[in-house]
Structure formats: structure tokens, C-alpha cells
C-alpha positions in Angstrom: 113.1 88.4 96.6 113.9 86.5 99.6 113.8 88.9 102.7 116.9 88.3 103.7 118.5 90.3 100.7 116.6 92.8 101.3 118.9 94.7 103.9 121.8 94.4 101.5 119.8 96.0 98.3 118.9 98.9 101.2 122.1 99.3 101.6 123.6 99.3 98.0 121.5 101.6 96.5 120.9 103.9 100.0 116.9 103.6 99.3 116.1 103.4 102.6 115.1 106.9 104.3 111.6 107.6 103.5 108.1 108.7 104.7 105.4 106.5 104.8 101.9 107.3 105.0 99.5 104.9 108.1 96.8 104.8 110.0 94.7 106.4 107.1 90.8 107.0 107.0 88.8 108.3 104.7 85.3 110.0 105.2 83.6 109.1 101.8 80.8 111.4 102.3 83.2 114.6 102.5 85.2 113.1 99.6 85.4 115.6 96.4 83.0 115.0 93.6 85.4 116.8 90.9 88.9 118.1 90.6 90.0 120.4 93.7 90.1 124.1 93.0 92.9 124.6 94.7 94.9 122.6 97.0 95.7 125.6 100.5 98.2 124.5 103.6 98.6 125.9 106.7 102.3 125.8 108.6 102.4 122.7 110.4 102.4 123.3 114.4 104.8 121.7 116.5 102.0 119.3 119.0 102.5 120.3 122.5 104.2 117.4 123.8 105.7 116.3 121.1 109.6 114.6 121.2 111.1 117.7 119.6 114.7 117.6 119.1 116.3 119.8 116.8 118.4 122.5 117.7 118.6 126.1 116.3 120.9 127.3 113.5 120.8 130.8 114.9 119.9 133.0 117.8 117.4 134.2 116.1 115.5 130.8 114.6 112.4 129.2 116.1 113.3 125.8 115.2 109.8 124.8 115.6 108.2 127.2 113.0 111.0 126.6 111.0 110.2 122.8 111.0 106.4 123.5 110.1 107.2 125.5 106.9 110.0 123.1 105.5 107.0 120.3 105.8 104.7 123.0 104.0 107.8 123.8 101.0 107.4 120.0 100.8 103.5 120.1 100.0 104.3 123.3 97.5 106.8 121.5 95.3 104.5 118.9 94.9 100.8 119.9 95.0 100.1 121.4 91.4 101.5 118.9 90.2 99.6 115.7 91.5 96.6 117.7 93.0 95.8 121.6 91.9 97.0 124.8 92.3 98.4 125.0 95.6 99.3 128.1 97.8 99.9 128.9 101.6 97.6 129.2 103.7 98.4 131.3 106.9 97.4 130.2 110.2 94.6 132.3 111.7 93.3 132.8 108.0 89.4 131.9 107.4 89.6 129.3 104.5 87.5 129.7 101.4 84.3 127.6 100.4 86.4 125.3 97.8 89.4 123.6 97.1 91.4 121.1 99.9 92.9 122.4 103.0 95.6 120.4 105.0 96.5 121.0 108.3 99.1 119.1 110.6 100.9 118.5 113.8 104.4 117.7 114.0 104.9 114.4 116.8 107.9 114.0 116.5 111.2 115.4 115.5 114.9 114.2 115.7 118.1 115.6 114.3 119.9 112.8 115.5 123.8 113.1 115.3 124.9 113.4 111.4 128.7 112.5 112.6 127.4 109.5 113.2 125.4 109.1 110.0 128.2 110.0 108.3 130.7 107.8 110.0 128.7 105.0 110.8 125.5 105.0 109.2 123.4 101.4 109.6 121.0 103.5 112.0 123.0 105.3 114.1 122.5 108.9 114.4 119.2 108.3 112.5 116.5 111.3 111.8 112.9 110.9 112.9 110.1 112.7 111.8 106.3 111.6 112.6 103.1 114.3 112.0 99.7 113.8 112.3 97.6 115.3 109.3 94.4 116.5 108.1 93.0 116.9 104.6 89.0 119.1 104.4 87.3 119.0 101.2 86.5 122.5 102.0 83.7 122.3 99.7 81.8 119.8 101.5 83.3 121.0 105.8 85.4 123.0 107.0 84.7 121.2 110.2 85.1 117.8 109.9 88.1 116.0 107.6 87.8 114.5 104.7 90.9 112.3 105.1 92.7 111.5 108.6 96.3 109.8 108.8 99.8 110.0 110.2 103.5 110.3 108.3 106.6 108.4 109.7 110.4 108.3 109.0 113.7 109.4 109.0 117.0 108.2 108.2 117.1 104.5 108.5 119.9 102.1 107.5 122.1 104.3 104.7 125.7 103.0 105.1 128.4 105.8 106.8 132.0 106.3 105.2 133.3 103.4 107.1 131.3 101.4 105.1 131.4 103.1 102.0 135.4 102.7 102.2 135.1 99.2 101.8 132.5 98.9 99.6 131.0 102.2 97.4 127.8 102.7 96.0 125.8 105.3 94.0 124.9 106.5 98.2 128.2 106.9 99.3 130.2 107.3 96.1 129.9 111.3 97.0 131.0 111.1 100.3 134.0 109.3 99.1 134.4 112.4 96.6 133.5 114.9 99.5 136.7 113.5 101.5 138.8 113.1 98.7 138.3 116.8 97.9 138.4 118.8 101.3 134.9 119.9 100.5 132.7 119.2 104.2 129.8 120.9 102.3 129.5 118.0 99.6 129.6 115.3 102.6 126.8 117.6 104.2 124.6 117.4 101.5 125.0 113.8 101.1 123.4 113.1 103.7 119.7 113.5 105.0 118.6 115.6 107.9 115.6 117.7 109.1 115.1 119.8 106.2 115.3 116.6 104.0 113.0 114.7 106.1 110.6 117.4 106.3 110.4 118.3 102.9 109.7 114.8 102.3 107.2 114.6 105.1 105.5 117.4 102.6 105.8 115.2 99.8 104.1 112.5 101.4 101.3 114.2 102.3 100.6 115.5 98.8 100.7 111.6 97.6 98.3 110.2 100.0 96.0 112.9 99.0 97.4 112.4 95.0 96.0 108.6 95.6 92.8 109.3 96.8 91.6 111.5 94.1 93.0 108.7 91.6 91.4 106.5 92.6 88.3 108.3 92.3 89.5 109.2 89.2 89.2 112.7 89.6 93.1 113.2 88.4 95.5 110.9 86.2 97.9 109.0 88.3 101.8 109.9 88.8 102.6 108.9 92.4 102.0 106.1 94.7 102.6 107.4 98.7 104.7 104.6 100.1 103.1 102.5 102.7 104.9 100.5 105.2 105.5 97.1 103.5 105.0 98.5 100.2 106.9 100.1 97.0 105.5 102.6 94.9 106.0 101.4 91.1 104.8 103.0 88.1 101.8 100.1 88.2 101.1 99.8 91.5 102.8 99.0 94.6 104.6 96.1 95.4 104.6 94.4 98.5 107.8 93.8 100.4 108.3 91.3 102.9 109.2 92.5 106.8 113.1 92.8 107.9 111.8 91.3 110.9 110.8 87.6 109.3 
């Protein structure tokens, strides 16, 4: 496929907000010999620094901690089914002698504007959510990682309703309905935000981790993470050429 179609199949089919798994490496001394035990997670922490823009839904929210736990919902709804057994593991809690324990940092997150996803789309108002993550084969240290890498994106080039008027797709075909029908909370849900992104920040991790223990063939294969450049397919991953060539 000739790059320059590219943008235009984004944009038809609305396949374009996703997490992608970089900077990865692995420690193959520390790397598991057999199938995990259990797979534990702590709440991701919100990095001090970190370009943290999300705003409360309540008086009584910590956005921050709220942010952390969506990303660890993500790892739960995956993790027994691509790694093991998988269960929460609060912060301040001594880990046991087996199993995988991932731990994180949220770098950055961004709620963007959704009135201008949802009007414009094409980028503006995008989401943005980056984290920092580490995987111990708890088995082998609890001290030093097993796997190091980083997670990155958001909402990227989805089409608003001003496109969607002129030209509908499976994306936007529900906002058109959402209008239609008076119903804002069908046009909200058609859309991604925080708690999409980091839920699928969560799913992410549990497919980078997914791919390294099948290709150790320590468990069958169902998921390829995505990489940027790459597309996870039910044989492998396909390359993709760059927007920017």
C-alpha cells in the first residue's frame, strides 16, 4: 500500500488511536524459565513532573490516582488471558517470591478538548497518554527488571462530525446517530478519552509482556503489542510505511 493512502484508510475505518509499545529491553538473565504464577500490578503513580492534564470529575476525585487504576483495570481485563492469573497489587505491599510484577509511571497525560474531537477530529483536541513501565520476574529479583519500556498515544487523526457529515464511516456512523437522536451520551461514548486511553495503555502493557513469553514459548500466542511502524496480524506484524515519507 502506497503511503500516501494510508491517511485516508486511517480515516475511513477510525483505526488510528492506539498505544504503542518503544524503547523496550529485555534482561534475558531475569527472563522466566516457565509459565508465570501469577501476573500482580501495582497502581500506576502519576511521575513527579510529568505533563498532567486532566481535570477532575468531582470534588472529591484525585484525578491522578484515578488515572493509575484505569491503566491497572486495563492490565486486569487482559492479563489471564494472555499471561496468568492476575490480581492487584497495592502499593506499599511486599511482593511474593513468584509470579510477574509490573510497576509504572504515568509521563504524560492529556484530556485534550473532546468538542473538538467531536467537531473536528483530524488531531485536534487529541488525547495523550505516555508511561514508563516495569515488568520483575519476581522469581528471579525483585530488584532489578526483567523487562524495561515506555507506552505512547492518544487520540490521533479520527474524523469529527464535520467530516463525518460529508462522508460516514463505521467511526462516525454513531455520532451521526447520536445527533440524530438527541442522545449527547451516545456522541460521548463514541469517542475516546482518558479512561479509553488508559485502559488501553493497560492493555498494552499486558501485550508486550504477552510477546515476550511467546516468544519464549512459555504461552501460545493471541496478541501482537503494536509497535510504531507496525500492525499486529494474526501472523505477525506487518510493517507500515511512515506518514511522514
Amino acid at each position: 500500500m502506497k503511503p500516501r493512502f494510508l491517511p485516508l484508510v486511517c480515516l475511513l475505518l477510525g483505526a488510528c488511536s492506539s498505544v504503542s509499545v518503544i524503547e523496550e529491553q529485555e534482561n534475558a538473565a531475569l527472563a522466566p524459565k516457565s509459565v508465570p504464577s501469577a501476573l500482580l500490578v501495582r497502581p500506576f503513580e502519576v511521575s513527579k513532573g510529568a505533563r498532567f492534564d486532566v481535570v477532575p470529575t468531582s470534588a472529591k476525585e484525585d484525578p491522578r490516582d484515578k488515572v493509575g487504576r484505569l491503566i491497572t483495570d486495563g492490565v486486569l481485563s487482559r492479563g489471564a488471558r494472555w499471561v496468568a492469573p492476575t490480581k492487584v497489587l497495592e502499593r506499599g505491599v511486599k511482593p511474593p517470591k513468584a509470579g510477574l510484577l509490573v510497576e509504572g509511571r504515568v509521563l504524560v497525560a492529556q484530556q485534550g478538548s473532546r468538542a473538538l474531537r467531536l467537531g473536528v477530529g483530524f488531531g485536534a483536541g487529541r488525547t495523550r497518554m505516555d508511561t514508563t513501565v516495569q515488568v520483575y520476574n519476581l522469581g528471579a529479583s525483585d530488584k532489578k527488571p526483567w523487562l524495561n519500556f515506555k507506552t505512547t498515544g492518544g487520540s490521533n487523526m479520527e474524523p469529527g462530525l464535520l467530516f463525518s457529515l460529508i462522508i460516514p464511516s463505521p467511526a462516525t456512523i454513531p455520532i451521526l446517530i447520536g445527533v440524530a437522536g438527541g442522545t449527547a451520551s451516545t456522541v460521548s461514548r463514541s469517542h475516546k478519552g482518558v479512561t479509553q486511553d488508559a485502559k488501553r495503555t493497560g492493555r498494552a502493557v499486558v501485550s508486550a509482556i504477552h510477546d515476550h513469553l511467546a516468544a519464549r514459548q512459555l504461552v501460545p500466542r493471541k496478541a501482537w503489542p503494536k509497535r510504531i511502524g507496525t500492525i499486529g496480524t494474526p501472523v505477525g506484524q506487518l510493517n507500515v510505511p511512515s506518514l511522514d515519507q
